[in-house]
C-alpha positions as CSV (number, residue, x, y, z in Angstrom):
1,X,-17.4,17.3,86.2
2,X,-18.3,16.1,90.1
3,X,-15.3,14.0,90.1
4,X,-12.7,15.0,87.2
5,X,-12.8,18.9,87.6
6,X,-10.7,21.4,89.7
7,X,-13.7,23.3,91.6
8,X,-16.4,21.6,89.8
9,X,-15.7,24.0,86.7
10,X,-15.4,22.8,83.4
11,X,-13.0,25.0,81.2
12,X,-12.0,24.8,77.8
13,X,-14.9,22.8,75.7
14,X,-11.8,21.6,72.9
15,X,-9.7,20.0,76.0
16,X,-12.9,18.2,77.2
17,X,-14.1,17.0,74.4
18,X,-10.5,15.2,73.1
19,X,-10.7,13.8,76.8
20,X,-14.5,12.2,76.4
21,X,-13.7,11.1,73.3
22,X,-16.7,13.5,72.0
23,X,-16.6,16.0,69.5
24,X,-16.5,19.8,70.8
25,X,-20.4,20.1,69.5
26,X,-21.4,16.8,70.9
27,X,-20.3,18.2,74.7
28,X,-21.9,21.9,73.2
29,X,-25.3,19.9,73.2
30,X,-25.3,18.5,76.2
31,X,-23.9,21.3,78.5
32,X,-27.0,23.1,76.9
33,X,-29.1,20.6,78.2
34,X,-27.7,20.7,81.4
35,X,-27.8,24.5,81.3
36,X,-32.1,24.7,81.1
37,X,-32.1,21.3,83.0
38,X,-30.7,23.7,85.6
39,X,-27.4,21.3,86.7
40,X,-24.9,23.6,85.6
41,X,-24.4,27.1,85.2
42,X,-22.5,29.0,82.5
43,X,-20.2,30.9,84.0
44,X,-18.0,32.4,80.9
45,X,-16.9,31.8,77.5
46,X,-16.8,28.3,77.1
47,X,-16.3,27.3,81.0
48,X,-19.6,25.9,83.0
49,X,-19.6,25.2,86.9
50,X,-22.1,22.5,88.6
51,X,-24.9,23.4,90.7
């Protein structure tokens, strides 16, 4: 996200995922993690935004 997204905001899980190589519930997991790890921040439906 530091490096690869406009603004440091990750939008559209689907897009992401194909791009990783990940499945859409894979990324889910660990943007959760993230989330309560207190990195990112959940900032809509399906869009996050670094810390």
């Amino acid at each position: 996200m530091k490096y690869q997204c406009r603004d440091q905001k990750l939008t559209g899980i689907e897009k992401t995922a194909f791009r990783l190589h990940c499945s859409a519930r894979q990324l889910q997991r660990i943007l959760s993690s993230y989330e309560e790890d207190g990195l990112v921040v959940k900032i809509g439906k399906g869009a996050y935004q670094l810390v």
